[in-house]
N, CA and C atoms as an extended XYZ file, in Angstrom:
342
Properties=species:S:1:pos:R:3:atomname:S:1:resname:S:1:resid:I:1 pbc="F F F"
N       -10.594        5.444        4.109 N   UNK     1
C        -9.776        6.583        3.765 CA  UNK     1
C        -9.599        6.651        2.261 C   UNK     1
N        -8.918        7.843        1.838 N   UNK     2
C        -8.918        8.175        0.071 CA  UNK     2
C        -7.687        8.372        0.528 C   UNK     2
N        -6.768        7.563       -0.890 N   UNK     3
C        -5.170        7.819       -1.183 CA  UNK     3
C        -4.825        9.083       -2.577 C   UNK     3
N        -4.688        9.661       -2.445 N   UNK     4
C        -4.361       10.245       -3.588 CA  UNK     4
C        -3.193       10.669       -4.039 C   UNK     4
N        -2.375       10.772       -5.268 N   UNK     5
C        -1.132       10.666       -5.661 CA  UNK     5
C        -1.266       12.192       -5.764 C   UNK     5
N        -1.247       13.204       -5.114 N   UNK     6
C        -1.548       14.392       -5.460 CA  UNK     6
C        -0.258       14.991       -6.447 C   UNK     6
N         0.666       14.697       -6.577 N   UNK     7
C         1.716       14.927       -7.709 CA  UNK     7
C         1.341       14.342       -9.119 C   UNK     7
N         0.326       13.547       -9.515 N   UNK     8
C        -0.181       13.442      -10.690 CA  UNK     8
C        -1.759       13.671      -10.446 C   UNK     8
N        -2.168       13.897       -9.992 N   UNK     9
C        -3.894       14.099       -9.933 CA  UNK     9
C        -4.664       13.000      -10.201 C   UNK     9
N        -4.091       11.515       -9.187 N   UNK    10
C        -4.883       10.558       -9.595 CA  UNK    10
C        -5.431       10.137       -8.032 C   UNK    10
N        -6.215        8.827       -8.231 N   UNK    11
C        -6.550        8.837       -6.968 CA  UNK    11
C        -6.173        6.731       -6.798 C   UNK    11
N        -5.424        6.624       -5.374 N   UNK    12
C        -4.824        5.485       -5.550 CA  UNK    12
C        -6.122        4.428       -5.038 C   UNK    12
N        -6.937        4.617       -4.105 N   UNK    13
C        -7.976        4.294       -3.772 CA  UNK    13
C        -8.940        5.484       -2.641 C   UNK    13
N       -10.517        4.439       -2.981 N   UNK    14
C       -11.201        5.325       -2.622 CA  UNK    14
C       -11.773        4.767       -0.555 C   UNK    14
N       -11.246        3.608       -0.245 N   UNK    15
C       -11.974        2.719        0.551 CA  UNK    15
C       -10.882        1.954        1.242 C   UNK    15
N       -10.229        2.348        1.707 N   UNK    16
C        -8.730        2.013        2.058 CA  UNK    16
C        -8.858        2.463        3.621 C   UNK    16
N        -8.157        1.546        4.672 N   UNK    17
C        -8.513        0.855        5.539 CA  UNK    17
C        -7.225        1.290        6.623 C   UNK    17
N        -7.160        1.621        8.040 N   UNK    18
C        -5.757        1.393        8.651 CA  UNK    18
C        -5.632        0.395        9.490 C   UNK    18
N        -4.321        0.338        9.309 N   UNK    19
C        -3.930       -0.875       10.297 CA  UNK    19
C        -2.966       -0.420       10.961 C   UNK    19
N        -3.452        0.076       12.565 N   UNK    20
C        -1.834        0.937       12.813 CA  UNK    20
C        -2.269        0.697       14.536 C   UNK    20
N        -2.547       -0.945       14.881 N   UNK    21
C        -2.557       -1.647       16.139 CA  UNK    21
C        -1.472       -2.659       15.627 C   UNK    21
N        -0.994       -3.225       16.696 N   UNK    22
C        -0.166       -4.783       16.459 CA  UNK    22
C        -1.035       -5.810       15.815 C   UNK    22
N        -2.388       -5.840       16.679 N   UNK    23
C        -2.761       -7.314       15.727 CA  UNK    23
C        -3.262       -6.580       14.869 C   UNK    23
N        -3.888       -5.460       13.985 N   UNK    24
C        -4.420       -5.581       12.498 CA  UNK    24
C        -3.273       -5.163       11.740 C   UNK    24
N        -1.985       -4.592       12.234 N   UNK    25
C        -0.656       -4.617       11.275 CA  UNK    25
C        -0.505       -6.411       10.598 C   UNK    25
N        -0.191       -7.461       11.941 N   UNK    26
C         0.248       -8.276       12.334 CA  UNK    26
C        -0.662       -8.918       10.829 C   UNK    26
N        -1.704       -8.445       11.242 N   UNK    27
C        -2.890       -9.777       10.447 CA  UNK    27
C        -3.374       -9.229        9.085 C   UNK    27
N        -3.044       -7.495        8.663 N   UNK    28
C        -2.603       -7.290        7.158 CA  UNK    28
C        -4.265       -7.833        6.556 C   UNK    28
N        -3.643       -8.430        5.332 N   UNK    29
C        -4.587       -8.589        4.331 CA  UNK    29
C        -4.831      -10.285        3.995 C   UNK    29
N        -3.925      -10.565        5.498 N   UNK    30
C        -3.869      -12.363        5.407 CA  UNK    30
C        -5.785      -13.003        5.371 C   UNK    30
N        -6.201      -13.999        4.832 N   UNK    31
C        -7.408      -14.860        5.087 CA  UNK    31
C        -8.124      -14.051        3.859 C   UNK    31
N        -7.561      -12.896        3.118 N   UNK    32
C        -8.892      -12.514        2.121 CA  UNK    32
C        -8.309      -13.109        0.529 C   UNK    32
N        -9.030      -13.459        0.082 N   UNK    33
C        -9.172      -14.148       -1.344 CA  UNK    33
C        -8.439      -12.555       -2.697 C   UNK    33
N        -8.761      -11.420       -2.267 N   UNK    34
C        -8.235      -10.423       -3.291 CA  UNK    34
C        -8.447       -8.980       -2.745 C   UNK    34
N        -8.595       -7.868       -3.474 N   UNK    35
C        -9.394       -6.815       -2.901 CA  UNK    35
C        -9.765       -6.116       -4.522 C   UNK    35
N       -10.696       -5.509       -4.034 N   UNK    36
C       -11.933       -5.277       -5.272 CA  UNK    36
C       -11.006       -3.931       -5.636 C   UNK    36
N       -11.042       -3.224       -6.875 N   UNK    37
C       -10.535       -1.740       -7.221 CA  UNK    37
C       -11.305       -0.651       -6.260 C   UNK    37
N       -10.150        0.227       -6.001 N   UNK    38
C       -10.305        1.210       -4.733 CA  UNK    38
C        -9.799        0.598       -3.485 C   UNK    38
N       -10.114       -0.676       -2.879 N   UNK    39
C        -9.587       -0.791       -1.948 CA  UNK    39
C        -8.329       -1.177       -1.434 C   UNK    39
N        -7.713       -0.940       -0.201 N   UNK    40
C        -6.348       -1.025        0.302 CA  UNK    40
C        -6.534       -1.122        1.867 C   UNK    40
N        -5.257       -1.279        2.176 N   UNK    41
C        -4.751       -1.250        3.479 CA  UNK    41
C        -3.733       -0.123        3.689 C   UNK    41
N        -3.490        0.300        5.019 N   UNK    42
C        -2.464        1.395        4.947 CA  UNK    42
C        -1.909        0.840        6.328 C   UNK    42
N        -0.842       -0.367        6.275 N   UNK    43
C        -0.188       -0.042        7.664 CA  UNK    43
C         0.372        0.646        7.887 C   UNK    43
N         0.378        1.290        8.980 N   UNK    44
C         1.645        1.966        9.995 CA  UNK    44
C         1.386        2.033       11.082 C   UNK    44
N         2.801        2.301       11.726 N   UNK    45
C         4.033        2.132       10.748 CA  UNK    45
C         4.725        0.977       10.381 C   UNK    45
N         5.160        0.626        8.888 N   UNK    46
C         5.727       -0.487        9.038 CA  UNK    46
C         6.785       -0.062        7.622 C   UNK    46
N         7.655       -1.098        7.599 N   UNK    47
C         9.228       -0.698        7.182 CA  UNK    47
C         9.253       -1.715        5.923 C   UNK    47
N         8.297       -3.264        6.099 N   UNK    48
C         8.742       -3.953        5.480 CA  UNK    48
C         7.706       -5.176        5.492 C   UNK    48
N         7.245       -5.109        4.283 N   UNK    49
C         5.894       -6.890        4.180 CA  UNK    49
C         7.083       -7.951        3.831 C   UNK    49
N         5.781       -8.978        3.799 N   UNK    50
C         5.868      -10.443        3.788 CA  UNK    50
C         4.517      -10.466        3.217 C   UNK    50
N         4.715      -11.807        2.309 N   UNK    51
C         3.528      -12.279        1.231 CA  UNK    51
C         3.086      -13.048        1.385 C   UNK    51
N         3.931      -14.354        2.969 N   UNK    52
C         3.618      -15.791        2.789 CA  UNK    52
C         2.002      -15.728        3.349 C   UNK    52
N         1.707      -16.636        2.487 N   UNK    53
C        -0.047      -17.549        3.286 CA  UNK    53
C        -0.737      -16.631        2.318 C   UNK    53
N        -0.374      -15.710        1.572 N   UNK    54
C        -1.177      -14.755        0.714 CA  UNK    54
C        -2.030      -15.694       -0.167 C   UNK    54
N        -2.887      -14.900       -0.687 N   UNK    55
C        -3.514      -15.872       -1.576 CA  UNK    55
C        -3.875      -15.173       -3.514 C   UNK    55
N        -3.347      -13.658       -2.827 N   UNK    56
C        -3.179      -13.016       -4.327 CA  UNK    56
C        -1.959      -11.580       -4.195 C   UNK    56
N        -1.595      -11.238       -5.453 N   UNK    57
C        -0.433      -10.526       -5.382 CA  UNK    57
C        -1.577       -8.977       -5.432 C   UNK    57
N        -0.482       -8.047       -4.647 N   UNK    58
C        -0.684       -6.635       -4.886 CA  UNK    58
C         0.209       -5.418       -5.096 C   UNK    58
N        -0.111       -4.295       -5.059 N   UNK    59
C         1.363       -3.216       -4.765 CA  UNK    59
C         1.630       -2.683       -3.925 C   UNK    59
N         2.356       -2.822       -3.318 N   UNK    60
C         2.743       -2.113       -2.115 CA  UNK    60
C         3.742       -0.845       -2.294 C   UNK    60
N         2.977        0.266       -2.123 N   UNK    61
C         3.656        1.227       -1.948 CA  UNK    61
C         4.176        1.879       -0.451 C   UNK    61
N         5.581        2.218       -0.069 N   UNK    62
C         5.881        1.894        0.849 CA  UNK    62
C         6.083        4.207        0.415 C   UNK    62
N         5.657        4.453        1.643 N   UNK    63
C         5.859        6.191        1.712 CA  UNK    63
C         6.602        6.222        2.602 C   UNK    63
N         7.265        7.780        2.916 N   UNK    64
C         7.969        8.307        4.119 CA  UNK    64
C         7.119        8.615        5.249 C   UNK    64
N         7.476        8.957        6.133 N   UNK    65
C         6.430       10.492        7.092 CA  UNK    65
C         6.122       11.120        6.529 C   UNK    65
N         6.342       12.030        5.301 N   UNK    66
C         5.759       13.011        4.778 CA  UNK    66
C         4.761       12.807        3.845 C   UNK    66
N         4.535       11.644        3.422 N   UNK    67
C         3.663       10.430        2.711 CA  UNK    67
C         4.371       10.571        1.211 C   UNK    67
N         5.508       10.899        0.954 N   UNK    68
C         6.381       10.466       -0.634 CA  UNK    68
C         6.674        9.630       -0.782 C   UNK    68
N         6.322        8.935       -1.652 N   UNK    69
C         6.312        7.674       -1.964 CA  UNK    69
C         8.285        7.424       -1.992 C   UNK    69
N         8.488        6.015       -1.038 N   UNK    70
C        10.365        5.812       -1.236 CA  UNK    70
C        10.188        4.765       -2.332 C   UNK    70
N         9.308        3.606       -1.934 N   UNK    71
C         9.598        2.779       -3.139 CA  UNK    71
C         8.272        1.988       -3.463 C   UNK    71
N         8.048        1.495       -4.857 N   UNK    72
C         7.090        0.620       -5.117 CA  UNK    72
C         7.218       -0.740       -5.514 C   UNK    72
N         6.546       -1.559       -5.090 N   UNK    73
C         6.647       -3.274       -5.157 CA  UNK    73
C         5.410       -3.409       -5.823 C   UNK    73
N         5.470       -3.770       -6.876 N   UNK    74
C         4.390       -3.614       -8.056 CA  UNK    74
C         3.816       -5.280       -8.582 C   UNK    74
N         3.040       -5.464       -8.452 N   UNK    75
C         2.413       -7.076       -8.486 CA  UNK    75
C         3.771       -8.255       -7.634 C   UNK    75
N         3.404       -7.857       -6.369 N   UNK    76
C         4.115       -8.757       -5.737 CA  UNK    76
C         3.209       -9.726       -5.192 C   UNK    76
N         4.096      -10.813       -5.330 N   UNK    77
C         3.350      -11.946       -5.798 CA  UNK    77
C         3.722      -12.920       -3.952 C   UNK    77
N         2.410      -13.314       -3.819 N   UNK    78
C         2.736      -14.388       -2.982 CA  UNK    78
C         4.158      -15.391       -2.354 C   UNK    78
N         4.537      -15.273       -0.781 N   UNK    79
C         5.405      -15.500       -0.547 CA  UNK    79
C         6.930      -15.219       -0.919 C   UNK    79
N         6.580      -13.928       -1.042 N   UNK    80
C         7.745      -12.812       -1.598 CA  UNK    80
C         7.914      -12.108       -0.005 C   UNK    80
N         9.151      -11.466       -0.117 N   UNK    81
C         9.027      -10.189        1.023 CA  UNK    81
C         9.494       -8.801        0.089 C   UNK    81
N         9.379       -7.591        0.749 N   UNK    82
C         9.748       -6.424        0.475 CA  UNK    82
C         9.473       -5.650        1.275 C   UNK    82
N        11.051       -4.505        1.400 N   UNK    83
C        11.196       -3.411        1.844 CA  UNK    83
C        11.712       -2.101        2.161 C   UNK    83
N        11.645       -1.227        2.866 N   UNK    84
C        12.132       -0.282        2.573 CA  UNK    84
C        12.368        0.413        3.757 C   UNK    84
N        13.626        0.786        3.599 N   UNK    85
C        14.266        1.279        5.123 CA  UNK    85
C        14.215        2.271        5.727 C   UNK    85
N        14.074        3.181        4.410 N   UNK    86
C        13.038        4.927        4.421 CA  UNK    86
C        11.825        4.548        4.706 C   UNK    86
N        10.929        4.103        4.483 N   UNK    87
C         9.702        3.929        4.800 CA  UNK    87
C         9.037        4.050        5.962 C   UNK    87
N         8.411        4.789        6.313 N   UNK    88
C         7.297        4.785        7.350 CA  UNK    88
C         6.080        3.971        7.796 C   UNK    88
N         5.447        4.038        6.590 N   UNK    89
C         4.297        3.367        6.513 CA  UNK    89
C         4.311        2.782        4.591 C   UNK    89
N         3.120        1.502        4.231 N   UNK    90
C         2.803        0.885        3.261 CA  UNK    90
C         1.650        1.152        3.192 C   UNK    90
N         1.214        1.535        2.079 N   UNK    91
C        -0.113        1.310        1.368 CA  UNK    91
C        -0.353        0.084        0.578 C   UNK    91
N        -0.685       -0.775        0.625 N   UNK    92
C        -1.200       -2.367       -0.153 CA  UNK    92
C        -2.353       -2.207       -0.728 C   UNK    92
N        -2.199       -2.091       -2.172 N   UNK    93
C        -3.462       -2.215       -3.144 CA  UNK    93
C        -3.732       -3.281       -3.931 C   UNK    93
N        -4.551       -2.672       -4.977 N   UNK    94
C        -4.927       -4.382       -5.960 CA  UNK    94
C        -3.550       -3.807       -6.801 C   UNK    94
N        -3.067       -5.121       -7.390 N   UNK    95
C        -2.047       -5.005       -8.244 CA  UNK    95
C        -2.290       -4.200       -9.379 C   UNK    95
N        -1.566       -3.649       -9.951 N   UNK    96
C        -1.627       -2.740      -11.503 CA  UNK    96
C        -2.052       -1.182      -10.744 C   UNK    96
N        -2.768       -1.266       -9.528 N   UNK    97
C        -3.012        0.139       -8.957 CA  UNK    97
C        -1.949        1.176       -9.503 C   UNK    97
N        -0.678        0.912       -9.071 N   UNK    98
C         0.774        1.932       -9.315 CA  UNK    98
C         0.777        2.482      -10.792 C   UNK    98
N         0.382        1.321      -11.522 N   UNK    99
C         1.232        1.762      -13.201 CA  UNK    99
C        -0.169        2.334      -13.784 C   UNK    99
N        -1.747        1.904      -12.991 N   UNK   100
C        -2.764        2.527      -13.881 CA  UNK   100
C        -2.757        4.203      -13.548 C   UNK   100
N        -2.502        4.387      -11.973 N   UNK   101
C        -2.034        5.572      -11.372 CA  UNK   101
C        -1.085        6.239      -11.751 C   UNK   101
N        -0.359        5.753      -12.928 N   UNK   102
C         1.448        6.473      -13.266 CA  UNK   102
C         2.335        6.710      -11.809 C   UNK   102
N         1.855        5.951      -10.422 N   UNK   103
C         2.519        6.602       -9.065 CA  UNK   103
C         4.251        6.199       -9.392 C   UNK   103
N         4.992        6.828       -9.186 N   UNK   104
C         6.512        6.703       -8.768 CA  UNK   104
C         6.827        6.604       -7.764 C   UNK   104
N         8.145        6.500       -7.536 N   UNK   105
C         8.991        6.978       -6.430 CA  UNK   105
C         9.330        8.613       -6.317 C   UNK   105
N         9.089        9.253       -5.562 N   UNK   106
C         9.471       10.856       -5.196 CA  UNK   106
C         7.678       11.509       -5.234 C   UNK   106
N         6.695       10.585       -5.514 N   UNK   107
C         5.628       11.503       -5.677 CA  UNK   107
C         4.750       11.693       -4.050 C   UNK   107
N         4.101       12.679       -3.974 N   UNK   108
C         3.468       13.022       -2.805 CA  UNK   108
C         2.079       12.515       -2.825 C   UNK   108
N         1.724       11.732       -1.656 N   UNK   109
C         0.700       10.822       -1.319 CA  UNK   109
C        -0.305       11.599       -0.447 C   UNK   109
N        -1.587       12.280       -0.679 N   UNK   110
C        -2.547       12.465        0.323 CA  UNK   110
C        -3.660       11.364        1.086 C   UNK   110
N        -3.497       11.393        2.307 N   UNK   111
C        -4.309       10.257        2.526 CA  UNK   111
C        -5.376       11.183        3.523 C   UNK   111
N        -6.660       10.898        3.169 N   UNK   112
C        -7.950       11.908        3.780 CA  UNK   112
C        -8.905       10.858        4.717 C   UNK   112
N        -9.301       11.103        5.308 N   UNK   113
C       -10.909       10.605        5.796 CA  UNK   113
C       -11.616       10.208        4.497 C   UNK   113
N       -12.677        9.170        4.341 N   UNK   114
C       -13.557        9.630        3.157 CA  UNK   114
C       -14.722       10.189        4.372 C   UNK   114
């Protein structure tokens, strides 16, 4: 799938992945060493990560239903948690994704087929 911050005209990734069963929510981005630029995960629905057993930090942008971004967790680092109670669903990218993207909180998220 393609994420795009359509409130700034950027694009959050191009190769981004769902996880919206129990076990590939459950099992996330656990056992991989990093993820290359462009790629992500998009669970949903989920309210709230966990970092433990991680093996590298990323950003997790956590959207509504309407895909607006509620909040961002920006190089979160291994065996951390975060979350968000508005949240619907998380997008998990490579770290720095958010701030190279300028993404905020209040901006509108398109997520497409590629």
């Amino acid at each position: 799938m393609i994420v795009r911050n359509t409130t700034k005209g950027t694009e959050l990734g191009d190769n981004v992945s769902l996880a919206g069963t129990g076990k590939t929510r459950n099992k996330g981005l656990l056992g991989r060493d990093g993820l290359d630029a462009g790629e992500g995960l998009w669970i949903r629905p989920c309210e709230a990560i966990h970092m433990f057993f991680m093996r590298f930090a990323i950003d997790a942008v956590f959207i509504d239903k309407k895909k607006r971004v509620t909040k961002i967790a920006a190089n979160l680092k291994p065996w951390r948690l975060s979350a968000s109670l508005r949240a619907h669903s998380v997008v998990e990218l490579p770290a720095g994704t958010a701030q190279r993207t300028n993404t905020e909180r209040g901006d509108q998220l398109e997520i497409v087929e590629a």
